[in-house]
MMTF fields as JSON, N, C-alpha, C and O atoms, coordinates in Angstrom:
{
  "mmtfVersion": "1.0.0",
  "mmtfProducer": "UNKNOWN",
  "numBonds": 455,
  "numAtoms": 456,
  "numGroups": 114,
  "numChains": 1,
  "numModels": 1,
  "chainsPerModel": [1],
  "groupsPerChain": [114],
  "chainIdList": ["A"],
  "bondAtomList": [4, 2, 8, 6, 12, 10, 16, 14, 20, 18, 24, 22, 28, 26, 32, 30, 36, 34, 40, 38, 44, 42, 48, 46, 52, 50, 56, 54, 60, 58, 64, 62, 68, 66, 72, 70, 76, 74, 80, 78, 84, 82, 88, 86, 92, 90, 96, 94, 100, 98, 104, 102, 108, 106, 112, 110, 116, 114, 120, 118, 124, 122, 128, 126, 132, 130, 136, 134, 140, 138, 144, 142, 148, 146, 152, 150, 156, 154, 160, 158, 164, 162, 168, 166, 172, 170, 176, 174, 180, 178, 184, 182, 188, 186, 192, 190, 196, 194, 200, 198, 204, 202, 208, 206, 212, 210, 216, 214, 220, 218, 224, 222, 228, 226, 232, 230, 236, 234, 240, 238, 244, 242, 248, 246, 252, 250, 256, 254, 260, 258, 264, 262, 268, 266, 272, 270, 276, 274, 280, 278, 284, 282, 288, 286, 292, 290, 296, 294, 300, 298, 304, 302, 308, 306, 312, 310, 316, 314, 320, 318, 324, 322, 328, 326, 332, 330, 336, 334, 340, 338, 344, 342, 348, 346, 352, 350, 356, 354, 360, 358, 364, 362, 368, 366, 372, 370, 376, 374, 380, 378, 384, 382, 388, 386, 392, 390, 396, 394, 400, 398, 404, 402, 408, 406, 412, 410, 416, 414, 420, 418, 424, 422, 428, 426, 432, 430, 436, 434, 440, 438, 444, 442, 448, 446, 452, 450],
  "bondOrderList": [1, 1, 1, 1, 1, 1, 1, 1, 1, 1, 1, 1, 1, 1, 1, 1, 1, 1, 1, 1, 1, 1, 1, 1, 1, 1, 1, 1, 1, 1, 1, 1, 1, 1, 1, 1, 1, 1, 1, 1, 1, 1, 1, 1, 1, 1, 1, 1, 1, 1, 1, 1, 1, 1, 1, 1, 1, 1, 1, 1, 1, 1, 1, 1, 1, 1, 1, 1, 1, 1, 1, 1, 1, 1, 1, 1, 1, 1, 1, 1, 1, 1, 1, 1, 1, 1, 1, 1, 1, 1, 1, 1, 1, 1, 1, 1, 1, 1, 1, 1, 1, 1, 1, 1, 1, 1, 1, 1, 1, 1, 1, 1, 1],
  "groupList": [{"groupName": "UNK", "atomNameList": ["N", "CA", "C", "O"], "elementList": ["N", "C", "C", "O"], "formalChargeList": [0, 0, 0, 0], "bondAtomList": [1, 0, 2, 1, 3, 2], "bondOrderList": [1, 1, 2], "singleLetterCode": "X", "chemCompType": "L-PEPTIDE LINKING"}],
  "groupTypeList": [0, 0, 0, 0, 0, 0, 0, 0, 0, 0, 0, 0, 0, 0, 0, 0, 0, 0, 0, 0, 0, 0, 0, 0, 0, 0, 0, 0, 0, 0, 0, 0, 0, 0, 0, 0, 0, 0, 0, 0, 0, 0, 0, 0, 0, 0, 0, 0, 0, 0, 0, 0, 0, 0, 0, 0, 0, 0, 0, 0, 0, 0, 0, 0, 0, 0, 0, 0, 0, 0, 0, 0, 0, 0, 0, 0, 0, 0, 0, 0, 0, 0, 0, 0, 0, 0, 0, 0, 0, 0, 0, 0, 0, 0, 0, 0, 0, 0, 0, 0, 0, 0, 0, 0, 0, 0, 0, 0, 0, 0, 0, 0, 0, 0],
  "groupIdList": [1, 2, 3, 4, 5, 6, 7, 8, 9, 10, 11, 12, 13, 14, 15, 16, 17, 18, 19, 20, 21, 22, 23, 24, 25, 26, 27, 28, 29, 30, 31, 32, 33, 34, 35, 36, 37, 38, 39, 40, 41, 42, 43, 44, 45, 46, 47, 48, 49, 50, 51, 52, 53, 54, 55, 56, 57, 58, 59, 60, 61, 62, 63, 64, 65, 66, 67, 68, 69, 70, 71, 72, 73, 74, 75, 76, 77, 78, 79, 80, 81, 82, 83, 84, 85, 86, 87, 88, 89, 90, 91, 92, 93, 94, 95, 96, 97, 98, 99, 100, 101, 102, 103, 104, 105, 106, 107, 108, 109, 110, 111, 112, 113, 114],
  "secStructList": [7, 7, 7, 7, 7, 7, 7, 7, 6, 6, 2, 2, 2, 2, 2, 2, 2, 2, 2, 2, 2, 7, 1, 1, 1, 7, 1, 2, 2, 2, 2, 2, 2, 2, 0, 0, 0, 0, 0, 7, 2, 2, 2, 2, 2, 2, 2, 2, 2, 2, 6, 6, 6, 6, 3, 3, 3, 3, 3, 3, 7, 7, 3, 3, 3, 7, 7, 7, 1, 1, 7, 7, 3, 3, 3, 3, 3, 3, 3, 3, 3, 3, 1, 1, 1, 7, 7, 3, 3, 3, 3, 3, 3, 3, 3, 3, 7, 7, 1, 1, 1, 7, 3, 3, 1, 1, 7, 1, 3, 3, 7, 7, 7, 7],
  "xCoordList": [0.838, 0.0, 0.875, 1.877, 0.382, 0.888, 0.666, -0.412, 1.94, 1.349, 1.62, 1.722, 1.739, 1.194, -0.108, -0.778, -0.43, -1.805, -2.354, -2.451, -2.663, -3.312, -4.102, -5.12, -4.061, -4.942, -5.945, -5.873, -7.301, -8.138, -8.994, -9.566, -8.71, -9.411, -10.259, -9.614, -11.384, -11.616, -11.685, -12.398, -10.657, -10.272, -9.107, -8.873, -8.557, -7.588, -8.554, -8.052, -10.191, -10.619, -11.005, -10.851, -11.541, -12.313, -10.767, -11.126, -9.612, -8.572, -8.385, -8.321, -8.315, -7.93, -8.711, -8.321, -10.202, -11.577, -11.471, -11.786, -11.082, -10.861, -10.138, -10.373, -9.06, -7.248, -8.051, -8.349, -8.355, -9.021, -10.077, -10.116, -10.932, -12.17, -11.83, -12.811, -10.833, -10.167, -10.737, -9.956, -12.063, -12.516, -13.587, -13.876, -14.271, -15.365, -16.78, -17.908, -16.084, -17.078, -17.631, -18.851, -16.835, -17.127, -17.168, -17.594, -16.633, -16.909, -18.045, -18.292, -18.401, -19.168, -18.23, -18.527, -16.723, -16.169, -16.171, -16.785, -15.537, -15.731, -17.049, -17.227, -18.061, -19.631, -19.69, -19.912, -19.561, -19.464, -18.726, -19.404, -17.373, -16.507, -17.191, -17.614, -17.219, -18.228, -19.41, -19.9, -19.825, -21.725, -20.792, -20.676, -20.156, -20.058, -19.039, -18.728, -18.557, -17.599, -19.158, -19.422, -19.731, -20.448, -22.061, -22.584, -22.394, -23.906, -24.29, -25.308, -22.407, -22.579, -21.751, -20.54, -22.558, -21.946, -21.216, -20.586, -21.562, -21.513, -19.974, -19.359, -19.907, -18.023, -17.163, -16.046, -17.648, -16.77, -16.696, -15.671, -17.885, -18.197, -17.604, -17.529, -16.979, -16.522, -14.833, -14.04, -14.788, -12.984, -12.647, -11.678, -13.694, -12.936, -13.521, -13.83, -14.166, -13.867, -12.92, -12.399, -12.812, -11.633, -10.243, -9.336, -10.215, -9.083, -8.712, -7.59, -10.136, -9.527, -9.209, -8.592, -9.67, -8.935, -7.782, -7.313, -7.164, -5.673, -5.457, -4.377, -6.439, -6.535, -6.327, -7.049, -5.397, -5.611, -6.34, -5.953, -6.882, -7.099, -5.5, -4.505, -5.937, -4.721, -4.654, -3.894, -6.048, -6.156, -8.227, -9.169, -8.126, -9.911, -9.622, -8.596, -10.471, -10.576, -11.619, -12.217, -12.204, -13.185, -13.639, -13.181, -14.386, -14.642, -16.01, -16.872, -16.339, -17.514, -18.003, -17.291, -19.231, -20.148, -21.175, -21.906, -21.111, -22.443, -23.753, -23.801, -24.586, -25.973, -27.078, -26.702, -28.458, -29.083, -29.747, -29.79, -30.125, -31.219, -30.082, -28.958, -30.627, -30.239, -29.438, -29.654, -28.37, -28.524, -26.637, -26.019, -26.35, -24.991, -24.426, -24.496, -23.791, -23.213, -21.998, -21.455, -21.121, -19.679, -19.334, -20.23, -18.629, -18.016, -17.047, -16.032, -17.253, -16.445, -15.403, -16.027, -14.18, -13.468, -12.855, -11.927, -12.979, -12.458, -10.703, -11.114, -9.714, -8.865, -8.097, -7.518, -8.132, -8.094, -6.67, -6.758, -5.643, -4.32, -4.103, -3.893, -4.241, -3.804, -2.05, -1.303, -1.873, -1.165, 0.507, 1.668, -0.175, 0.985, 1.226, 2.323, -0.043, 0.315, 0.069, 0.242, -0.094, -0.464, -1.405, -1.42, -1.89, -3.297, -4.318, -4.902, -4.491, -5.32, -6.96, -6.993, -8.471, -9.129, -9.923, -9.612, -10.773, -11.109, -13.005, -13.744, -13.259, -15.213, -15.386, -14.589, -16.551, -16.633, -18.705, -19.624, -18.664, -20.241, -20.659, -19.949, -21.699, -22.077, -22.987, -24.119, -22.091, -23.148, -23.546, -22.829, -24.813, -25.538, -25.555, -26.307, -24.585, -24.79, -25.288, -24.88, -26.528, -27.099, -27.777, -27.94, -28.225, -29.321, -28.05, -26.826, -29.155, -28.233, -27.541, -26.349, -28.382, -28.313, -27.435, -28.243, -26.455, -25.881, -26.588, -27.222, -26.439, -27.284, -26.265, -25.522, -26.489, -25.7, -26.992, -28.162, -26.463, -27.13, -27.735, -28.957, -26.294, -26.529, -25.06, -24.04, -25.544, -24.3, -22.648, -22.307, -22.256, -20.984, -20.954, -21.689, -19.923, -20.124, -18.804, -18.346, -18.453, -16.753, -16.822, -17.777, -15.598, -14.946, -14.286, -13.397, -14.217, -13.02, -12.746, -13.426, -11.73, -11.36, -11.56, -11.357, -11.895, -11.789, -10.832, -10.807],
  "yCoordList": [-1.187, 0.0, 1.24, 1.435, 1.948, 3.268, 4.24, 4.395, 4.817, 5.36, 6.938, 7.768, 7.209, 8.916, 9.228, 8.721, 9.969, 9.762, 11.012, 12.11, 10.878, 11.891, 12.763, 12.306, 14.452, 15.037, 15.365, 15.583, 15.51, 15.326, 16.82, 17.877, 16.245, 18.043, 18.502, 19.307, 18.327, 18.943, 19.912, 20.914, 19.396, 20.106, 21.592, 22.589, 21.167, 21.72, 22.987, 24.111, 22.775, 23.791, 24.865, 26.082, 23.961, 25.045, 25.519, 26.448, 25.552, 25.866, 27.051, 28.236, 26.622, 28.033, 28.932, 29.885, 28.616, 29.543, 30.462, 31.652, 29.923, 30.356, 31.367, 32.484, 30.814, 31.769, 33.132, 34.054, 33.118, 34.31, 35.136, 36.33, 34.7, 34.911, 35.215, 35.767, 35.267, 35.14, 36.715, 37.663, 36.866, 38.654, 38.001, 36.806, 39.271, 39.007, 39.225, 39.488, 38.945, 39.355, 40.569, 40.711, 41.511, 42.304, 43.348, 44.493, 42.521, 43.13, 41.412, 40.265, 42.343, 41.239, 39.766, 38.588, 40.488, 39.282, 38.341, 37.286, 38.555, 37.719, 37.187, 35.983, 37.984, 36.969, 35.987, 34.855, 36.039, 35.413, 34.206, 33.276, 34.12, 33.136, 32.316, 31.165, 33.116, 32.108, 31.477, 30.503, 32.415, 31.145, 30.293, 29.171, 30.543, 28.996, 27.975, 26.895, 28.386, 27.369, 26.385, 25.186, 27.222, 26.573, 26.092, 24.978, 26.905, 26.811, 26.018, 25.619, 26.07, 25.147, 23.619, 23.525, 22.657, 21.852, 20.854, 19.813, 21.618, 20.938, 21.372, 20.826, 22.8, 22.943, 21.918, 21.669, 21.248, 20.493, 19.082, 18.597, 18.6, 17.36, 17.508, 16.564, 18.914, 19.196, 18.964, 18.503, 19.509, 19.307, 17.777, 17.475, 16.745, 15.151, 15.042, 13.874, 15.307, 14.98, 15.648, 15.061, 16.493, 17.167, 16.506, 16.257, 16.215, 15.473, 14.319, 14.128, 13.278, 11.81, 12.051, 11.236, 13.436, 13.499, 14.072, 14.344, 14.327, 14.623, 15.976, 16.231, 17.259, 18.316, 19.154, 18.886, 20.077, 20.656, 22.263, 23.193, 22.419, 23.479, 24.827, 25.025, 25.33, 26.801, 28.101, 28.83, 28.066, 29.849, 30.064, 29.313, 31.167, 31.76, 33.219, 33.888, 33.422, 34.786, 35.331, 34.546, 36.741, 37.36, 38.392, 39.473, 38.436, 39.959, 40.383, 39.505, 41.538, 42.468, 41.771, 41.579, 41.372, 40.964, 41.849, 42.541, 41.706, 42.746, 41.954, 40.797, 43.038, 42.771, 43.882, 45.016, 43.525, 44.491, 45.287, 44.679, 46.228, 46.504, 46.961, 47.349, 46.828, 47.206, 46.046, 45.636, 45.332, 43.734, 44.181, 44.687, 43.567, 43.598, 42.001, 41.226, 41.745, 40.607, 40.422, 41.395, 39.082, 38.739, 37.12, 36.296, 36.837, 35.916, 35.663, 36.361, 34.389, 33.36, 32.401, 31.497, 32.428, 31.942, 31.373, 31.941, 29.59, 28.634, 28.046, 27.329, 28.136, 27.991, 26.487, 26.406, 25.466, 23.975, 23.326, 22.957, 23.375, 23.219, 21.464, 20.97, 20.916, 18.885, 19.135, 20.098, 18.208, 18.138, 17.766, 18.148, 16.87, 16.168, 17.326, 17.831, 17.798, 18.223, 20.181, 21.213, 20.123, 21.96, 23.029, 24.2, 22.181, 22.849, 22.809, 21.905, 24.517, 25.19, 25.203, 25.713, 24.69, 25.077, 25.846, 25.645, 26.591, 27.742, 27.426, 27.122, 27.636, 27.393, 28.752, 29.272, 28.992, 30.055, 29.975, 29.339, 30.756, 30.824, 32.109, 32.639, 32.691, 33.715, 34.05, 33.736, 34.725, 34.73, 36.356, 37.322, 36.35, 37.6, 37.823, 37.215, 38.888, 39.858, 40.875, 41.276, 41.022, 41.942, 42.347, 43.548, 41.434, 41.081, 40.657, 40.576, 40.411, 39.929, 38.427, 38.252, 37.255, 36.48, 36.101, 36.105, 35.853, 35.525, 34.23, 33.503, 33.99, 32.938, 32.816, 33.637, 31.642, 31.282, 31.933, 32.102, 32.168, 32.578, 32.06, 32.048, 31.111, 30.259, 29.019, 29.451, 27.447, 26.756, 26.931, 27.358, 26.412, 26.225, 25.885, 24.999, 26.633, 25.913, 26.765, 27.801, 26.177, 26.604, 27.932, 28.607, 28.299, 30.068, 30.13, 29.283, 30.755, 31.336, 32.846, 33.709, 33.013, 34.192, 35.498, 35.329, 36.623, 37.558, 37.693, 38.733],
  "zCoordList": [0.0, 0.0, 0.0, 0.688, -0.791, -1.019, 0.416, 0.99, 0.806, 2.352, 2.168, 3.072, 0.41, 0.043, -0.226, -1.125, 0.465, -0.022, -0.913, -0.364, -2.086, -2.965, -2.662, -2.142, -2.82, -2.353, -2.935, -4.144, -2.177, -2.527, -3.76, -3.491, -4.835, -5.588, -4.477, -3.806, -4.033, -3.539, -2.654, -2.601, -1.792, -0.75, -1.145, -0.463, -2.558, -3.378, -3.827, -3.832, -4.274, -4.46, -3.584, -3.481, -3.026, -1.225, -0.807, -0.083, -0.748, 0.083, -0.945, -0.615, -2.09, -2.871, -3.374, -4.048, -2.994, -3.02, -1.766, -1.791, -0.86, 0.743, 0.882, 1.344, 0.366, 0.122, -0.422, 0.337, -1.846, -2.325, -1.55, -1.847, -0.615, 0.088, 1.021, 1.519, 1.886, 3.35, 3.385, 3.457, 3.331, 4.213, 4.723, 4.796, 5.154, 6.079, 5.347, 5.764, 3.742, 2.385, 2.314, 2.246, 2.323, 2.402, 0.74, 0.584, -0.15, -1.505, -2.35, -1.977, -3.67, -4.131, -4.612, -4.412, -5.475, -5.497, -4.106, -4.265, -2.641, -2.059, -1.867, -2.052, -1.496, -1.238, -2.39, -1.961, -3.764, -4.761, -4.229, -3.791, -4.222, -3.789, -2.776, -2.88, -1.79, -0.48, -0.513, 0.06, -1.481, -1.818, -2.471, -1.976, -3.387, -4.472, -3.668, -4.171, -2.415, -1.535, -0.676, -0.77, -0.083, 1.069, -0.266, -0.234, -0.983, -1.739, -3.246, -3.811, -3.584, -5.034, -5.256, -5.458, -5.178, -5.064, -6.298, -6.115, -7.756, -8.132, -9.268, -10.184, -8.417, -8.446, -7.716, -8.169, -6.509, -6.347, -7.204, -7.682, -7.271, -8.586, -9.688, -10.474, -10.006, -11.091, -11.184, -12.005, -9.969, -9.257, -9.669, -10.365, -9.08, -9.085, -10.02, -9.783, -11.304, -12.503, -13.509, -14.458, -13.305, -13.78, -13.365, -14.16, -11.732, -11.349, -12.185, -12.654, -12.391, -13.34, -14.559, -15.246, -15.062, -16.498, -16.664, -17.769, -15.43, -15.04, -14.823, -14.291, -15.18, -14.407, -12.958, -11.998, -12.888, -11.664, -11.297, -12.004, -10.725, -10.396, -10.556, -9.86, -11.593, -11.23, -10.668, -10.031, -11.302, -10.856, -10.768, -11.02, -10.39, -9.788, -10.167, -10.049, -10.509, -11.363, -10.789, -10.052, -10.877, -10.568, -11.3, -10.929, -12.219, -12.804, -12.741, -12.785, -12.65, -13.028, -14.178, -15.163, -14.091, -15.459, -15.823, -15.112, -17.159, -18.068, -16.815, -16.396, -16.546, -16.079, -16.496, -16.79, -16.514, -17.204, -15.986, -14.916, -16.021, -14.883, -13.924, -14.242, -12.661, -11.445, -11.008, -9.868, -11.871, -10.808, -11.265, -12.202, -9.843, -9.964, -9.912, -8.958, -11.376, -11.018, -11.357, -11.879, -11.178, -11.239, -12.047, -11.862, -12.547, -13.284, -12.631, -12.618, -11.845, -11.598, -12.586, -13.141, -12.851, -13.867, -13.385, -12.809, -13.279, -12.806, -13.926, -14.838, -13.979, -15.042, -14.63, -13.547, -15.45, -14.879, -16.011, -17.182, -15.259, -16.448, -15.971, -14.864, -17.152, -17.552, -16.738, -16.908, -16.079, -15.416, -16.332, -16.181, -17.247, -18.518, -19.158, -19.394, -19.477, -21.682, -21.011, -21.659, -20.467, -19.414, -20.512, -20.892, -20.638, -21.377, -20.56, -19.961, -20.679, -19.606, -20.225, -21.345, -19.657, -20.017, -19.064, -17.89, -19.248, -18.458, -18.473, -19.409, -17.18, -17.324, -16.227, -15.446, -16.508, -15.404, -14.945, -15.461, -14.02, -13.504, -13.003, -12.148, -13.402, -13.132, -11.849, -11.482, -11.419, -9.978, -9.795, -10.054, -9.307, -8.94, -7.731, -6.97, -7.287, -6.399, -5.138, -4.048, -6.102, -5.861, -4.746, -4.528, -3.953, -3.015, -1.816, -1.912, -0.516, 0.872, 0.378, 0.632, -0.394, -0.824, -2.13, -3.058, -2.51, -3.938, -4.433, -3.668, -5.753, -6.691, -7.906, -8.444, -8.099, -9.603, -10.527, -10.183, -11.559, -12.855, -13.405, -13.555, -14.121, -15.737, -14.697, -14.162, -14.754, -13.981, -15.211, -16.314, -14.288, -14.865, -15.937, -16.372, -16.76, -18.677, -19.186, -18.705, -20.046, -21.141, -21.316, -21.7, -20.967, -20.936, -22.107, -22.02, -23.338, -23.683, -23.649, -24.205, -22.969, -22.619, -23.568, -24.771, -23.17, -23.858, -25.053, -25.71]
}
């Protein structure tokens, strides 16, 4: 038996959602970050499948997103580099703001960058 033990994506994501979030949420990027740590679960489902296709988590992005109306929202940009071949693909999720409450938008789905 192997007595290294592999870490777990998940925990790889929440630690580096955290790292970025470490306030008391006090801007929208952090509340953003913190709903989708504790409220979306299916970023982490996404982590250990991404993990078996040899992906790691690299980077978390945050930007101001187009919204219409009165609604303030943000783009979550998840950036996921193959561990072999380091080809980065990028997904992101839009989360709204606006309210005491944050909400995903539209779920997670393929980024290409500006």
């Amino acid at each position: 038996m192997n007595s290294r033990q592999e870490p777990d994506p998940r925990e790889a994501v929440l630690g580096q959602i955290m790292g970025l979030a470490a306030s008391s949420g006090g801007t929208d990027q952090h509340r953003a970050l913190t709903y989708l740590a504790v409220r979306y679960p299916l970023l982490f489902k996404r982590a250990t499948e991404r993990d078996a296709q040899g992906f790691t988590l690299s980077s978390v992005q945050i930007r101001a997103a187009p919204a219409g109306g009165h609604r303030s929202m943000v783009d979550v940009i998840f950036a996921w580099t193959h561990r072999t071949t380091g080809i980065t693909d990028q997904e992101r999720v839009p989360v709204d703001v606006t309210g005491l409450f944050p909400f995903v938008v539209t779920e997670l789905s393929p980024y290409i960058g500006r």
